[in-house]
Backbone as JSON, one array per atom type, in Angstrom:
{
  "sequence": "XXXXXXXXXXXXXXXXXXXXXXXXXXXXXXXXXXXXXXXXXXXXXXXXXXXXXXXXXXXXXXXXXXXXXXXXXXXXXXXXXXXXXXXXXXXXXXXXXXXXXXXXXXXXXXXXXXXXXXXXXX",
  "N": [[-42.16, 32.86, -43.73], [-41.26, 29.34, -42.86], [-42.23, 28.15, -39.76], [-41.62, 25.2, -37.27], [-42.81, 24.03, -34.46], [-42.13, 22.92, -31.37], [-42.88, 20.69, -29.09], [-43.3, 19.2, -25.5], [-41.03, 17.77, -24.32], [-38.89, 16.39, -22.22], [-37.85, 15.02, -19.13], [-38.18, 12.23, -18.01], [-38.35, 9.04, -16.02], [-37.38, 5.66, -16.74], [-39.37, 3.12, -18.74], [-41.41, 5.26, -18.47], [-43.49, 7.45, -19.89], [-43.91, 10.0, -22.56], [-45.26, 12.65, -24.71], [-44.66, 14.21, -27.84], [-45.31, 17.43, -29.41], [-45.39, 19.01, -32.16], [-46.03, 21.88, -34.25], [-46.74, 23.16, -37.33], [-46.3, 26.77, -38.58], [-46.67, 29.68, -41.03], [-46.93, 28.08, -43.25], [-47.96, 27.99, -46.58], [-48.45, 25.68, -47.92], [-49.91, 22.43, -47.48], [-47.43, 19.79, -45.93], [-46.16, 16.7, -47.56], [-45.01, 14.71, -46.22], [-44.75, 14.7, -42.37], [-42.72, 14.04, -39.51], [-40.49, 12.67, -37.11], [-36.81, 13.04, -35.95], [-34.29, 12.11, -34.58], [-30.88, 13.04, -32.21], [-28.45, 11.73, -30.25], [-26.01, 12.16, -28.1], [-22.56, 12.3, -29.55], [-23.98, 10.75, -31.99], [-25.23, 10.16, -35.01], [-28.05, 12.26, -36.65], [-30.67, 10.39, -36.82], [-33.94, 8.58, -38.26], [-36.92, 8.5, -36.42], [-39.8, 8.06, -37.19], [-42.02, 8.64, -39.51], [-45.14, 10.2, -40.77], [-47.36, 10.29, -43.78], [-48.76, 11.97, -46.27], [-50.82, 10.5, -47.0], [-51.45, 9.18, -45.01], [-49.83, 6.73, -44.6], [-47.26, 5.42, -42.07], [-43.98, 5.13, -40.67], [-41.64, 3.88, -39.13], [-38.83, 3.68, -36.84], [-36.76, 0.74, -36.29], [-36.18, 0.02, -33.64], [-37.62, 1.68, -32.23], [-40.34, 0.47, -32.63], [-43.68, -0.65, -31.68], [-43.61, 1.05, -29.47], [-43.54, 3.6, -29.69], [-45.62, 6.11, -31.38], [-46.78, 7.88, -33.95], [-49.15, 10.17, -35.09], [-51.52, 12.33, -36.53], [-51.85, 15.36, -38.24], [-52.43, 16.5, -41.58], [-53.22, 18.16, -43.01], [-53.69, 20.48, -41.55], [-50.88, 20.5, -40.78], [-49.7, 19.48, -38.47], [-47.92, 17.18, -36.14], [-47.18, 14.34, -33.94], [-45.72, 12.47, -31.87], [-46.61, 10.02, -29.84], [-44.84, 8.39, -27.04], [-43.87, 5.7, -25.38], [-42.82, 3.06, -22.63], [-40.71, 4.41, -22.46], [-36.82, 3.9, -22.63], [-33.22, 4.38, -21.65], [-32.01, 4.88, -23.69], [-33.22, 6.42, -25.55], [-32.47, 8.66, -25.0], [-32.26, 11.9, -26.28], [-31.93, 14.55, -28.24], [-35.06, 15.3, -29.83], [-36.3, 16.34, -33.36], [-38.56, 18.09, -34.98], [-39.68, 17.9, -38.14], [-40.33, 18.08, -41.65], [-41.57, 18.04, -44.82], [-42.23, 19.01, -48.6], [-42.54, 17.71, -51.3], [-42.89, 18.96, -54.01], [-44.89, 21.52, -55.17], [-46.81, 22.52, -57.68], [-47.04, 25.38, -58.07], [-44.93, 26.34, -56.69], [-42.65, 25.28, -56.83], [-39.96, 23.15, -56.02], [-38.05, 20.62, -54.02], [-39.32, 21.43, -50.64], [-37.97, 21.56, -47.3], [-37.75, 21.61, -44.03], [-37.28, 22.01, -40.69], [-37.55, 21.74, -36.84], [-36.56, 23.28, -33.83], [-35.3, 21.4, -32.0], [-35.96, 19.13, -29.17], [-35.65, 18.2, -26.02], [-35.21, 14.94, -25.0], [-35.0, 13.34, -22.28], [-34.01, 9.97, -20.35], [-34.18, 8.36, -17.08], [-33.22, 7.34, -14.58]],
  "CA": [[-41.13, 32.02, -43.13], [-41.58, 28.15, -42.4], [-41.22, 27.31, -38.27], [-41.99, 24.31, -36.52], [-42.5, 24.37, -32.87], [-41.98, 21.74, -30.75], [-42.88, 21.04, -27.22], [-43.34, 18.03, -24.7], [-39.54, 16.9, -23.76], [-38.37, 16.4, -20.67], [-36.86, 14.18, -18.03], [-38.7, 10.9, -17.34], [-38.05, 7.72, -15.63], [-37.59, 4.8, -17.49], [-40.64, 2.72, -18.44], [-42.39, 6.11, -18.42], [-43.89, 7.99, -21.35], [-43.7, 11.75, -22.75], [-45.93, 12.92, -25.7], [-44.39, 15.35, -28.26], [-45.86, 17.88, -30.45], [-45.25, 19.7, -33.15], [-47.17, 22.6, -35.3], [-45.87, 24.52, -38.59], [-46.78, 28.15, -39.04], [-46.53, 30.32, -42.03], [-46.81, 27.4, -44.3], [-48.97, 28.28, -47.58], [-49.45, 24.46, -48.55], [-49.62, 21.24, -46.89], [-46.7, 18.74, -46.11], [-46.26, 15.68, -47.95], [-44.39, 13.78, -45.03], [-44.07, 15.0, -41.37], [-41.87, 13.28, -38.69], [-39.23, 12.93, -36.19], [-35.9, 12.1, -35.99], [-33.39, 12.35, -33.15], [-29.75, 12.73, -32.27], [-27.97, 11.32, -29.24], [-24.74, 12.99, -28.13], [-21.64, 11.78, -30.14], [-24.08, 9.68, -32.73], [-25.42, 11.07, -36.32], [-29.16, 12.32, -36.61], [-31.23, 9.47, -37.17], [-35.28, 9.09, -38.29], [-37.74, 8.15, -35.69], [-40.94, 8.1, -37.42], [-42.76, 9.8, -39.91], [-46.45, 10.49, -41.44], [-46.78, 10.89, -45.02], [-49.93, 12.86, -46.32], [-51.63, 9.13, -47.61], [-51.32, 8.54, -43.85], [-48.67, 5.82, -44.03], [-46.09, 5.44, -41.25], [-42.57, 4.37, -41.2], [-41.38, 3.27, -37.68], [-37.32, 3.04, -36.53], [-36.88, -0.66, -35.18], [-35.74, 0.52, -32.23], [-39.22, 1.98, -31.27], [-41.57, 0.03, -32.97], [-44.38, -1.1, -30.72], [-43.49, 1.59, -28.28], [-43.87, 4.98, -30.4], [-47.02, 5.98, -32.13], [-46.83, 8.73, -34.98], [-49.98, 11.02, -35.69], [-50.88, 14.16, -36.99], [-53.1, 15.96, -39.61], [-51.68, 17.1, -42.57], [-53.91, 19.77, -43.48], [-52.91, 21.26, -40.48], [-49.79, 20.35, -40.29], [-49.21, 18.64, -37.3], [-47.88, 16.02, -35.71], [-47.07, 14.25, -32.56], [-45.15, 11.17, -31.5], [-46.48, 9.3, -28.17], [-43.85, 7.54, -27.04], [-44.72, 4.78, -24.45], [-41.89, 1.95, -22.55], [-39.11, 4.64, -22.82], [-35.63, 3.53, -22.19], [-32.43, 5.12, -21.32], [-31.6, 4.67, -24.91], [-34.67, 6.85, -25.74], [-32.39, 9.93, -24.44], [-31.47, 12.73, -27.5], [-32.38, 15.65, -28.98], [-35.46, 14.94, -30.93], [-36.7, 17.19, -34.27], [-39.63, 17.49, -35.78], [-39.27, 17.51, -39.92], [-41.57, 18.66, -42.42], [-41.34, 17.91, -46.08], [-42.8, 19.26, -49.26], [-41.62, 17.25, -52.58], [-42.67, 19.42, -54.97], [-45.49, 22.31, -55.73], [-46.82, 22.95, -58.99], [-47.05, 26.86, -57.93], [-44.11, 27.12, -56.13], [-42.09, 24.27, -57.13], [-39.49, 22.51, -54.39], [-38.64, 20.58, -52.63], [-39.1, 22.24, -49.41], [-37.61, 20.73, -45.81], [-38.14, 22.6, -42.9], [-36.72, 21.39, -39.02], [-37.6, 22.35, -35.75], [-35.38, 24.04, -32.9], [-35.68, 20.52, -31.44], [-36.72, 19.45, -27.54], [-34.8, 17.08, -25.24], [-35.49, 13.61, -24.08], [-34.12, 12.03, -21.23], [-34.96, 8.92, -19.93], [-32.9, 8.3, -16.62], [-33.67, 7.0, -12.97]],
  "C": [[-41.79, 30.88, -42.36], [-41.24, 28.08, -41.1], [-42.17, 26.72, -38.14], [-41.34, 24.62, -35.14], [-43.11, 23.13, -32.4], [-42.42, 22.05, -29.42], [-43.38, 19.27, -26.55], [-42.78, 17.48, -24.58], [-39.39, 16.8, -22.46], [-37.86, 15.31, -20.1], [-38.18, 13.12, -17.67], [-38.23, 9.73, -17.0], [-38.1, 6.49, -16.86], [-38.89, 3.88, -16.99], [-42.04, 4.06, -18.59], [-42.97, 6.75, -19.99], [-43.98, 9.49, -21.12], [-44.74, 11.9, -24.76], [-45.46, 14.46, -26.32], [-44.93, 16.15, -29.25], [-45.21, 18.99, -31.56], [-46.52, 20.6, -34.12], [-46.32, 23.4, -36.48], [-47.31, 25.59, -38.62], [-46.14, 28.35, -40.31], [-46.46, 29.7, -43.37], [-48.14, 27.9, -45.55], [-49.04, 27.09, -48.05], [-49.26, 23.57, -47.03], [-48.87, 20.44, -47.42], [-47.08, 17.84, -46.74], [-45.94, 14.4, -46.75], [-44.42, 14.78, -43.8], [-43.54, 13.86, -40.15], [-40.97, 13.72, -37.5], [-37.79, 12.11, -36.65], [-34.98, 12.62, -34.28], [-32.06, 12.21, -32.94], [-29.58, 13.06, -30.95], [-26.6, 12.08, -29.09], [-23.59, 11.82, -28.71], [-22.28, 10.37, -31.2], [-24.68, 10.91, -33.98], [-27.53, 10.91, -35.71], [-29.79, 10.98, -37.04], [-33.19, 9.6, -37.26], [-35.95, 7.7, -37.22], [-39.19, 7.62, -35.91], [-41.47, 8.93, -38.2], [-43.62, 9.21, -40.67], [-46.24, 11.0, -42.68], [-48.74, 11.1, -44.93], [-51.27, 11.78, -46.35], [-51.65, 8.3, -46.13], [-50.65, 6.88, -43.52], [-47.46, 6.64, -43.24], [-44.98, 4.32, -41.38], [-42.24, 4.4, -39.36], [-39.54, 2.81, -38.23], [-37.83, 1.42, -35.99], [-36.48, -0.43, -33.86], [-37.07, 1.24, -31.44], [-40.81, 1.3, -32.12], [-42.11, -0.9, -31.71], [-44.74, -0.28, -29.86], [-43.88, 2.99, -28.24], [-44.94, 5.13, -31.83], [-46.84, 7.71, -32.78], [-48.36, 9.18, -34.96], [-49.79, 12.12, -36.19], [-52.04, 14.63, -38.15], [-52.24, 16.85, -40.34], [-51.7, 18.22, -42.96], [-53.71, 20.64, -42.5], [-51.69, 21.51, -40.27], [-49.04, 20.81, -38.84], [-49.03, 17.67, -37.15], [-47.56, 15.64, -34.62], [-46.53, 12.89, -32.76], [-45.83, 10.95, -29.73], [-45.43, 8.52, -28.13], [-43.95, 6.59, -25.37], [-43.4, 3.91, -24.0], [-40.76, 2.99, -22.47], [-38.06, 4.03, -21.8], [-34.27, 4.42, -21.95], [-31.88, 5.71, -22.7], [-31.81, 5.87, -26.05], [-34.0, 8.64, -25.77], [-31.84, 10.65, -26.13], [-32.38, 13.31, -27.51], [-33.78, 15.32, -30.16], [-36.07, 16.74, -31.64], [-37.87, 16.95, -35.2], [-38.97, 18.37, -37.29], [-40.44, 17.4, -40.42], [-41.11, 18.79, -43.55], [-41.99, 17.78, -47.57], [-42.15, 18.86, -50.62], [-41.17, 18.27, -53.61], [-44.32, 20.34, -55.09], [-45.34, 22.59, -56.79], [-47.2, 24.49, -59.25], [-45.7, 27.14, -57.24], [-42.42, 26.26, -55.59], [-41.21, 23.71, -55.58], [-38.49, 21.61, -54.78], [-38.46, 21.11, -51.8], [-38.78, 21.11, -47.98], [-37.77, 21.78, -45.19], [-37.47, 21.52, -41.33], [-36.96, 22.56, -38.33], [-36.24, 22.49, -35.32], [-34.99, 22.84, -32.41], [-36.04, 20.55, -29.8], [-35.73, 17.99, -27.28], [-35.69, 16.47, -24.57], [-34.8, 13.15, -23.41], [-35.03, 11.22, -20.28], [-34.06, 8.4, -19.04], [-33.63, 8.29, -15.21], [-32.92, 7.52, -11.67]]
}
């Protein structure tokens, strides 16, 4: 059984920064993509950022400049710094883990964390 575990949410000031991580257990391959996305109260999930195995990143406009994607694949991990936050900044984020396709054990596989709360609030 696939989990991702999350950790490093919490309550910061605006302007401040919070660094989140993520690890998958029980995985028998390595992701193709991992990421975040995030949902705000009364809006739809939306994507934040994510690492693909060829180490390209994809950046929301809404945090480019400000949020920085890593991570190691072969491990599968990843982490968002997130730097400048704003009030805006506040929701539920999830880390996301995505396997296209295995030629042993075919797919595709998705996987989501429990997620972790951001608030960004003076």
């Amino acid at each position: 059984q696939v989990q991702l575990a999350e950790s490093g949410g919490g309550l910061v000031q605006p302007g401040g920064s919070l660094r989140l991580s993520c690890a998958a257990s029980g995985s028998i391959f390595s992701f193709d993509t991992m990421g975040w996305y995030r949902q705000a109260p009364g809006k739809e999930r939306e994507l934040v950022a994510k690492l693909t195995s060829g180490r390209s990143t994809t950046y929301a406009d809404a945090v480019k400049g400000r949020f920085t994607i890593s991570g190691d694949n072969v491990r599968n991990t990843v982490y968002l710094q997130m730097n400048s936050l704003k009030p805006e900044d506040t929701a539920v984020y999830y880390c996301h883990a995505h396997k296209y396709y295995s030629s042993v054990f075919g797919g595709p596989y998705v996987y989501w964390g429990q997620g972790t709360q951001v608030t960004v609030s003076s």
